[in-house]
C-alpha angles and dihedrals in degrees: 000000000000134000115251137151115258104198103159086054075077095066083048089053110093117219097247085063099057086048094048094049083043093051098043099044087043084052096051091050093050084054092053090049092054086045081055099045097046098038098025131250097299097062088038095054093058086066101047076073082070105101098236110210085031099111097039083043088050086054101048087046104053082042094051091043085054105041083052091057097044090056085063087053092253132107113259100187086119095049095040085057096043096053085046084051089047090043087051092047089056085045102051090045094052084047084059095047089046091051083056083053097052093042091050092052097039094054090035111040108072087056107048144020119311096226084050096053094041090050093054095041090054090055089055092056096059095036087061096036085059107035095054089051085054091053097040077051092050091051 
């Protein structure tokens, strides 16, 4: 498999999902806040790892993979589940590149410029991100 840009996939995309991606992923990061608020920065940074729209993402794409098949008269409940497993690969490797974000920042912020840290810790993300999709592609 290889990693392209869909865009027409967005014209496929109808509003309410957008809203509902919106709204799902606006609700998870309200509950972090109050994590935050009530155990302190720390706690409620372990769940701004959480990908946010993931779940409500996992559901548009099984129902899209399905749709796509019932339009070609078969039933498409396998391949629904296996584009929403794919999805949740992509999402657990990009997690990982994100935990590699927030451990960069946390041990390198209070010592130098914000714009620095941010900046390298953008680059780990993607270096792990990466890194662990070429792995998952080598096995």
């Amino acid at each position: 498999m290889t990693i392209h840009f869909d865009l027409a996939a967005l014209r496929k995309t109808k509003w309410y999902e957008f809203a509902l991606r919106a709204l799902f992923g606006g609700s998870i990061t309200v509950f972090t806040g109050v994590i935050a608020h009530r155990y302190g920065p720390v706690v409620g940074g372990l769940f701004l790892a959480f990908p946010a729209i993931f779940p409500a993402s996992a559901t548009l794409v099984e129902k899209h993979a399905k749709q796509e098949m019932a339009r070609a008269g078969l039933d498409g409940t396998m391949r629904g589940r296996d584009a929403a497993s794919l999805d949740a690969r992509g999402a657990a490797m990009g997690t990982l590149g994100l935990m590699a974000f927030a451990t960069v920042v946390w041990k390198l912020l209070p010592q130098h410029s914000a714009w620095l840290v941010l900046a390298g810790a953008t680059v780990c993300w993607f270096a792990v991100a990466a890194t662990a999709w070429r792995i998952r592609r080598a096995i």
